[in-house]
N, CA, C and O atoms as a DFTB+ gen file, in Angstrom:
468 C
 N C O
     1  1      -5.181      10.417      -9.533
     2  2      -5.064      11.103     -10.785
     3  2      -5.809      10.279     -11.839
     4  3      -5.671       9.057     -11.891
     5  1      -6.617      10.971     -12.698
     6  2      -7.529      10.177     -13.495
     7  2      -6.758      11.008     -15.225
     8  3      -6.772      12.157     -15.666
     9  1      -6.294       9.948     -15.636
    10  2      -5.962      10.485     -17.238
    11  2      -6.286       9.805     -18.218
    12  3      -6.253       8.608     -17.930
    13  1      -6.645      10.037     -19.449
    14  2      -6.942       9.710     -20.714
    15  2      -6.170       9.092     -21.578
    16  3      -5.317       9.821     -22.084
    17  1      -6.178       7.996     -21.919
    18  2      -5.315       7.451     -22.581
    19  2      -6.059       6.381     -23.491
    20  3      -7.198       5.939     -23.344
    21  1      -4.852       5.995     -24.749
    22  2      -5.476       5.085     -25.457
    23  2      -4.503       3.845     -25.320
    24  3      -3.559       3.992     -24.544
    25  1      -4.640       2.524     -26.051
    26  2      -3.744       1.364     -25.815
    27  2      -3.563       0.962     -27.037
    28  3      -4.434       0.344     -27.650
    29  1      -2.190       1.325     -27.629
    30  2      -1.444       1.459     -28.977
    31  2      -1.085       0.450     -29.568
    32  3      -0.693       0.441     -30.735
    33  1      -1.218      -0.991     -28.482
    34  2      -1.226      -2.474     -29.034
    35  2       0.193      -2.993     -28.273
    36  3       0.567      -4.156     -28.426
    37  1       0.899      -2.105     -27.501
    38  2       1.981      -2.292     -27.063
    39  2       2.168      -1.605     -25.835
    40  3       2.661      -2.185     -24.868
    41  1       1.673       0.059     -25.776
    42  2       1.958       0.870     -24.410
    43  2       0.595       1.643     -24.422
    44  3      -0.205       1.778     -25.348
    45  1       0.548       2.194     -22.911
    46  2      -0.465       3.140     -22.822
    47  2      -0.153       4.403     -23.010
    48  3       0.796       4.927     -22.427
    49  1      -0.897       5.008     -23.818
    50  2      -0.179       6.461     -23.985
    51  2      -1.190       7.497     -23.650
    52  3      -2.322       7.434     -24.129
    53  1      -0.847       8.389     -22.894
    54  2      -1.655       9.621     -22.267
    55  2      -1.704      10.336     -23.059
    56  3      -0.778      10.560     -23.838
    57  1      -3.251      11.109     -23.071
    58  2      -3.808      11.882     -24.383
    59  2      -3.017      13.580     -24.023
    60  3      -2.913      14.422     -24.914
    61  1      -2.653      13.760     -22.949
    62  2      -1.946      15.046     -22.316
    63  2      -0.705      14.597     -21.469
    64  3      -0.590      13.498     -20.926
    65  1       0.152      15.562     -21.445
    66  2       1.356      15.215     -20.537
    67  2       1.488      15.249     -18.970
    68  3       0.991      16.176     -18.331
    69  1       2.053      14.392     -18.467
    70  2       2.110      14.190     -16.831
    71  2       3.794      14.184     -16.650
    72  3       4.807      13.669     -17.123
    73  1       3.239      15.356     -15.380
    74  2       4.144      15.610     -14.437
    75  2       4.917      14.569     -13.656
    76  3       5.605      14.896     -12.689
    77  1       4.815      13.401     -14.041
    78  2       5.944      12.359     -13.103
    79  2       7.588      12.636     -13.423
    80  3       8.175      13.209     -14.340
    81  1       8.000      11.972     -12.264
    82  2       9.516      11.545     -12.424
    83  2       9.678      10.165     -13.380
    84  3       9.152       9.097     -13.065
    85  1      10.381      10.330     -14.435
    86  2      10.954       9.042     -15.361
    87  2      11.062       7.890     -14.150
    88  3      11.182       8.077     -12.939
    89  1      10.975       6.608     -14.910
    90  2      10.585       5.682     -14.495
    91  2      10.252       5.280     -12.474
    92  3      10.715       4.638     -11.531
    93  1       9.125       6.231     -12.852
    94  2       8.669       6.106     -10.807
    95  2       7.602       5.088     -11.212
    96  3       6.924       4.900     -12.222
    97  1       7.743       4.446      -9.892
    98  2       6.905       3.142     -10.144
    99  2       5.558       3.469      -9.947
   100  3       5.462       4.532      -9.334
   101  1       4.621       3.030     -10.194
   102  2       3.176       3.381      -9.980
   103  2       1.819       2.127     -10.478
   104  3       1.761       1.293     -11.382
   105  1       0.980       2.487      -9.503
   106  2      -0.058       1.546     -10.008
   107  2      -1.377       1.760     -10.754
   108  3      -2.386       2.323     -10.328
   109  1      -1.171       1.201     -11.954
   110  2      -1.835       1.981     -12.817
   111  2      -3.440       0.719     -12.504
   112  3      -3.500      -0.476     -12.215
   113  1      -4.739       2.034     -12.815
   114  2      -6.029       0.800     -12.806
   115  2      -6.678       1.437     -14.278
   116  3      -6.536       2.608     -14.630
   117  1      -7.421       0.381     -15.044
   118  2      -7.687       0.495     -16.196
   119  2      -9.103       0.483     -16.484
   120  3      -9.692      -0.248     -15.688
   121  1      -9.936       1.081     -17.416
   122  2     -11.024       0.895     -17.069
   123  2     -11.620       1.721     -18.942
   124  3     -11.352       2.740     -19.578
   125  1     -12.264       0.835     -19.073
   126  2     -12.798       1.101     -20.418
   127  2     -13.597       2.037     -20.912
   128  3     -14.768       1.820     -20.600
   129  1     -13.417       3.156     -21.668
   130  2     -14.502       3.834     -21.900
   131  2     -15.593       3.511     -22.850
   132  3     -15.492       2.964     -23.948
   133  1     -17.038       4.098     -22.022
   134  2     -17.931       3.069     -22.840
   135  2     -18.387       1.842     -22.455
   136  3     -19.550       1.447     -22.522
   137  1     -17.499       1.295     -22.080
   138  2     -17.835      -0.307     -21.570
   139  2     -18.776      -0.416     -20.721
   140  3     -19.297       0.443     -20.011
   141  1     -18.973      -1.504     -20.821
   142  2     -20.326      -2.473     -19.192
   143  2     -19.679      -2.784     -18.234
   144  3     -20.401      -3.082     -17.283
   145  1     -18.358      -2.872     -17.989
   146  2     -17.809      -3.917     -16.980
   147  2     -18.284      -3.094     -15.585
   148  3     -18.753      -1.956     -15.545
   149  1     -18.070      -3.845     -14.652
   150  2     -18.029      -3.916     -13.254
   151  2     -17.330      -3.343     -12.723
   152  3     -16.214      -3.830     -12.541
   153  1     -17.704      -1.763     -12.111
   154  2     -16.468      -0.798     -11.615
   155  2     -15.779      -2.372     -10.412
   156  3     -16.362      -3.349      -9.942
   157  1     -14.288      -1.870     -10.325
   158  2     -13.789      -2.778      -9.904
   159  2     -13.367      -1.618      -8.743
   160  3     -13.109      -0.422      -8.873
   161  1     -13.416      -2.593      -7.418
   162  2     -13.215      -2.108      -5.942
   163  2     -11.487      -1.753      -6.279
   164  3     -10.596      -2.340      -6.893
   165  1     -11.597      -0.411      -5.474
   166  2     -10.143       0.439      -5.705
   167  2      -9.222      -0.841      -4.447
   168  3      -9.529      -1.453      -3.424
   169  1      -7.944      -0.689      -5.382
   170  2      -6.935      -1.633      -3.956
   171  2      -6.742      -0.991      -3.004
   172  3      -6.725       0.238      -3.059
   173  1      -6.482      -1.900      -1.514
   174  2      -5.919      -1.208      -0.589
   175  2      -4.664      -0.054      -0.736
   176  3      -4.677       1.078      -0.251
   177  1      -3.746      -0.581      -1.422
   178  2      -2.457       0.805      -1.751
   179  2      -2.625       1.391      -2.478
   180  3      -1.714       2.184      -2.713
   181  1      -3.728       1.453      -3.268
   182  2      -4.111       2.992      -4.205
   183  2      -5.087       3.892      -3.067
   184  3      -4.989       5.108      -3.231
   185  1      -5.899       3.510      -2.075
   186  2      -6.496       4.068      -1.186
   187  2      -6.080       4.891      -0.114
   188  3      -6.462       5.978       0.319
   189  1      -4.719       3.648       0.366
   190  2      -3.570       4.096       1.408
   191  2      -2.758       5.371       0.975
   192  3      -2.540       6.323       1.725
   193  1      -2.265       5.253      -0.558
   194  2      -1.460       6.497      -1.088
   195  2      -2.567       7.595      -0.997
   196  3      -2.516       8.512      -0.178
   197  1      -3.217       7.486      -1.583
   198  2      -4.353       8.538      -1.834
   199  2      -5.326       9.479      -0.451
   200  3      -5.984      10.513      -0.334
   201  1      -4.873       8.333       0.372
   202  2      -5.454       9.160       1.868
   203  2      -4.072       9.062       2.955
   204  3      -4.402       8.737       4.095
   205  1      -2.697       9.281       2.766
   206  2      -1.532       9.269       3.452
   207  2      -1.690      10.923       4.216
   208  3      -1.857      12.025       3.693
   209  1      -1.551      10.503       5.668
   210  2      -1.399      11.765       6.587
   211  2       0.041      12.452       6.796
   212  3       0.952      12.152       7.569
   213  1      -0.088      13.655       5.674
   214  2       1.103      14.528       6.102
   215  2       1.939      14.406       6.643
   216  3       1.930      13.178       6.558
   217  1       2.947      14.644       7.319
   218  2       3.776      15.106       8.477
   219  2       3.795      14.011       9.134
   220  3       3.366      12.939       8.708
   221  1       4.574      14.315      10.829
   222  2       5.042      13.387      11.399
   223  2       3.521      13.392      12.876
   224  3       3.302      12.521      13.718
   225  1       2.926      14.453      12.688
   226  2       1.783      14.507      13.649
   227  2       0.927      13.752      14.036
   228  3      -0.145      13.976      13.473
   229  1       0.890      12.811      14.867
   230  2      -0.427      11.983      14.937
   231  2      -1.614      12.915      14.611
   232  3      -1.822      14.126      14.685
   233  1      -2.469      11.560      14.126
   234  2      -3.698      12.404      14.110
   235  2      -4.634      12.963      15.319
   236  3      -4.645      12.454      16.440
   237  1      -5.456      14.140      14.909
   238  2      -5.936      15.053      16.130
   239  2      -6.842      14.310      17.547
   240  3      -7.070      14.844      18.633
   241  1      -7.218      12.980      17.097
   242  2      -8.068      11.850      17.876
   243  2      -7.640      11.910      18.915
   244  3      -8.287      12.013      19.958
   245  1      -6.188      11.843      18.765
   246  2      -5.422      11.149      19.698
   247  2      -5.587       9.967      19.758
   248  3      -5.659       9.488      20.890
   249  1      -5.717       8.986      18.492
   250  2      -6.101       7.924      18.059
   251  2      -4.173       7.159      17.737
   252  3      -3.240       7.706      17.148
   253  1      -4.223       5.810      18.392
   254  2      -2.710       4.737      18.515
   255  2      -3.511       3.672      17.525
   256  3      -4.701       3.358      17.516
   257  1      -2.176       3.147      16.524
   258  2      -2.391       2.416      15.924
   259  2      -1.768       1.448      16.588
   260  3      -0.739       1.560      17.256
   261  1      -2.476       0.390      16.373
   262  2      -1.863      -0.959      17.465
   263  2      -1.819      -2.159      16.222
   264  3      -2.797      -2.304      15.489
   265  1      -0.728      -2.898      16.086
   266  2      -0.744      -3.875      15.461
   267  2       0.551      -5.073      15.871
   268  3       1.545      -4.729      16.512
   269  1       0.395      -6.092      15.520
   270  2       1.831      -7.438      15.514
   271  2       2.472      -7.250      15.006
   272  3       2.432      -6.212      14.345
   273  1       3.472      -8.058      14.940
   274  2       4.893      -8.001      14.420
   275  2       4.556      -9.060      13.190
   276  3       4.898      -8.646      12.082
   277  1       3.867     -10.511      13.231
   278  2       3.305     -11.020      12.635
   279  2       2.349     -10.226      11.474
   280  3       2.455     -10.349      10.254
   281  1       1.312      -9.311      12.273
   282  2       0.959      -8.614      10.860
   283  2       2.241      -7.789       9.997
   284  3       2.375      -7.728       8.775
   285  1       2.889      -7.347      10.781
   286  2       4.263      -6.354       9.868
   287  2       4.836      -7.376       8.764
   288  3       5.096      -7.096       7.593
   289  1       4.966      -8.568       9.372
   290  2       5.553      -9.835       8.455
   291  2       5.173     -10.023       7.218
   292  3       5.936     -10.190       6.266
   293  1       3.845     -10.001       7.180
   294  2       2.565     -10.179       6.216
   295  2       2.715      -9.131       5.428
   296  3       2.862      -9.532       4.273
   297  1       2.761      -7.570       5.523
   298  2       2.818      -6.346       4.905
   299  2       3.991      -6.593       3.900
   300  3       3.902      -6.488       2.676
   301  1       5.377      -7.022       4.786
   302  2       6.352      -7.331       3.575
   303  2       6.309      -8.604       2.849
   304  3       7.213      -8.925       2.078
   305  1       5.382      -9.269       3.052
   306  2       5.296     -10.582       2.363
   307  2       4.516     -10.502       1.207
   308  3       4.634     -11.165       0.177
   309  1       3.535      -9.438       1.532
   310  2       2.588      -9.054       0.158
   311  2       3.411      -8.037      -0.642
   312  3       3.545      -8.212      -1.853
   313  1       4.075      -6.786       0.085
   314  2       4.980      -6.093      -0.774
   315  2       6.647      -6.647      -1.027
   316  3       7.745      -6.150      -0.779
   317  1       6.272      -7.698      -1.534
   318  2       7.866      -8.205      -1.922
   319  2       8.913      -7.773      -2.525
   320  3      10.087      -7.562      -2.221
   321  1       7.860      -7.626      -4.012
   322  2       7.962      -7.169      -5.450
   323  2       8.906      -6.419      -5.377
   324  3       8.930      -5.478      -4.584
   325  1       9.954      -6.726      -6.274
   326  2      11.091      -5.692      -6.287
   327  2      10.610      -4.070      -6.357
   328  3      11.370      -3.180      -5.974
   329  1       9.499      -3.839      -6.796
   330  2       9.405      -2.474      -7.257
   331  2       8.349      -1.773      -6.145
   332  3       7.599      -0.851      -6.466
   333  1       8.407      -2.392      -4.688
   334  2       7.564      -2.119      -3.972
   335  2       8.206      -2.513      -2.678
   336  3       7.668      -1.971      -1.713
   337  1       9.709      -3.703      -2.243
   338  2      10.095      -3.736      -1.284
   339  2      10.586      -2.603      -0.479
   340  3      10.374      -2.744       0.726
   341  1      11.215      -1.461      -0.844
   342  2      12.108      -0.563      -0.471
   343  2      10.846       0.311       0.222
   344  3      11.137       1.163       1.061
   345  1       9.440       0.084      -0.144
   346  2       8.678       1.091       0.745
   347  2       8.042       0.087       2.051
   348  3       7.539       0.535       3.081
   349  1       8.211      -1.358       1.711
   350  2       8.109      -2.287       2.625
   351  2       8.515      -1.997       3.560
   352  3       7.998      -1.695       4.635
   353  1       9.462      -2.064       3.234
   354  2      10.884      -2.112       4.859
   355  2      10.709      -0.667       5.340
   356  3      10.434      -0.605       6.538
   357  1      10.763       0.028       4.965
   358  2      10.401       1.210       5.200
   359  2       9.203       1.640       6.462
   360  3       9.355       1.980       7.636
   361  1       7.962       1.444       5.596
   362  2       6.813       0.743       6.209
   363  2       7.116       0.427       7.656
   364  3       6.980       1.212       8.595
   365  1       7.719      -1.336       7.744
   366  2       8.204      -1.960       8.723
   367  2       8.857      -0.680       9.559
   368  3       8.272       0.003      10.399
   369  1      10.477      -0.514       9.019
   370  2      10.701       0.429       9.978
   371  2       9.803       1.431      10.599
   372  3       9.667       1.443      11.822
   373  1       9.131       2.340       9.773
   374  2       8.574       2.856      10.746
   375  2       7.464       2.660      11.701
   376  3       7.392       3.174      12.818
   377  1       6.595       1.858      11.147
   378  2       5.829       1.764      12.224
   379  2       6.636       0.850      14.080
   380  3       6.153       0.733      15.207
   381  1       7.790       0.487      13.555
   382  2       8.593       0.113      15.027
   383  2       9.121       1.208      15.960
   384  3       9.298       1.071      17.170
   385  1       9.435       2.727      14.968
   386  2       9.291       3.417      15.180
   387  2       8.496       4.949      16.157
   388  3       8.889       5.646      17.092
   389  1       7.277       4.917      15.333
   390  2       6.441       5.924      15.552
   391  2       5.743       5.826      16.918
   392  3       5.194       4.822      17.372
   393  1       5.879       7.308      17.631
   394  2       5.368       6.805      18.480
   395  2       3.509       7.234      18.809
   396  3       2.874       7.714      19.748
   397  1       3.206       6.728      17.434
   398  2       1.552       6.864      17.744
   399  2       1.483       5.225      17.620
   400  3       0.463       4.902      18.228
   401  1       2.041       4.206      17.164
   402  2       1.951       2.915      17.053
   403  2       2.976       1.719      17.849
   404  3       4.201       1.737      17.971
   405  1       2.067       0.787      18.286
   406  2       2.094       0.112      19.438
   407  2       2.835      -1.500      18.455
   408  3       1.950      -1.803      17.656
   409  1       3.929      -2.407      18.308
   410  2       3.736      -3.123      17.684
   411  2       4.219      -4.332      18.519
   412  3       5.425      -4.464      18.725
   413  1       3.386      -5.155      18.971
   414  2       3.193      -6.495      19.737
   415  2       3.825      -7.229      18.965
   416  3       3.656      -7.498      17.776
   417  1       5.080      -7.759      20.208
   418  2       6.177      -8.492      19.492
   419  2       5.742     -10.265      19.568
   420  3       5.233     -11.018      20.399
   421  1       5.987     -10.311      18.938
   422  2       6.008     -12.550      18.258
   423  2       6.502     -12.826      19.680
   424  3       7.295     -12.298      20.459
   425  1       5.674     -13.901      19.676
   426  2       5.773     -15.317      20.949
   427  2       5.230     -16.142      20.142
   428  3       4.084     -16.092      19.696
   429  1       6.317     -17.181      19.868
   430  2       6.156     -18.250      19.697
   431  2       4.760     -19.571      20.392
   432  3       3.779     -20.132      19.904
   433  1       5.281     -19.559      21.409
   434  2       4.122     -20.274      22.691
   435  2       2.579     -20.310      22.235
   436  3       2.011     -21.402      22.190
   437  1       1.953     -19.230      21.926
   438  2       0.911     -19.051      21.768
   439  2       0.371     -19.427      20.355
   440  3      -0.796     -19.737      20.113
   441  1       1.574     -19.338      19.300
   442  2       1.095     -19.615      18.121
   443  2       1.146     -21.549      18.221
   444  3       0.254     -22.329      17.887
   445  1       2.270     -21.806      18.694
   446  2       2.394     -23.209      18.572
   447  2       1.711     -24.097      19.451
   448  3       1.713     -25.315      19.273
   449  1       1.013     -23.421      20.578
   450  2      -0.759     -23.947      21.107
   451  2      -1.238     -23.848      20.179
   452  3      -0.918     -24.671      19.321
   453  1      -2.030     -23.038      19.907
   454  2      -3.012     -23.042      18.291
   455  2      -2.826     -23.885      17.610
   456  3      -3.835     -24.510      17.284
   457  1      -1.700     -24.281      17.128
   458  2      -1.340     -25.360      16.072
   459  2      -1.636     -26.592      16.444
   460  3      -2.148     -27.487      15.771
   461  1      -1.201     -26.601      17.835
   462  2      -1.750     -28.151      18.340
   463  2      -3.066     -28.524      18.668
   464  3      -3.290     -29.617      19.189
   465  1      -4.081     -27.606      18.375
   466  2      -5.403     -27.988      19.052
   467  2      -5.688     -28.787      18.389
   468  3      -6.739     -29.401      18.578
């Protein structure tokens, strides 16, 4: 969603009204009109929301998402933030879940070779 707004010295205020729910959390990106700056690369979770697949259907590929338990770790370690854990865990749960995704459980052994090389 792209809206118009100005910055009042305190809040951002939208030049037209939006359809949200009172205080839903969201990530807002800012960008100057007029300005020179450097379009700035969109984040991974404004990309992820913005391209989220419907329903419970895998996609038509017949394409498995495969990932660690270690990466799952990482997902809630970056979404900590109080205002972003509850889709964390979530997240977590489901992908332990789903059965288009594969999630390779932690062994110790292998990480703590690595460490010793």
């Amino acid at each position: 969603m792209t809206v118009s707004a100005h910055f009042d010295g305190k809040v951002i205020v939208p030049h037209e009204p939006l359809e949200l729910t009172a205080n839903q959390p969201l990530i807002v990106r800012t960008q100057l009109v007029g300005g020179n700056e450097e379009p700035v690369e969109e984040s991974v979770l404004t990309w992820l929301a913005a391209n989220a697949i419907d329903g419970d259907a895998p996609p038509k590929t017949g394409s498995r998402i495969l990932t660690t338990e270690a990466e799952l770790w990482e997902w809630l370690n970056a979404l900590s933030d109080p205002t972003t854990r509850a889709v964390a865990a979530e997240g977590y749960r489901r992908a332990h879940s789903d059965r288009v995704a594969e999630v390779v459980p932690f062994e110790p052994e292998p990480s703590n070779a690595a460490v010793g090389l």
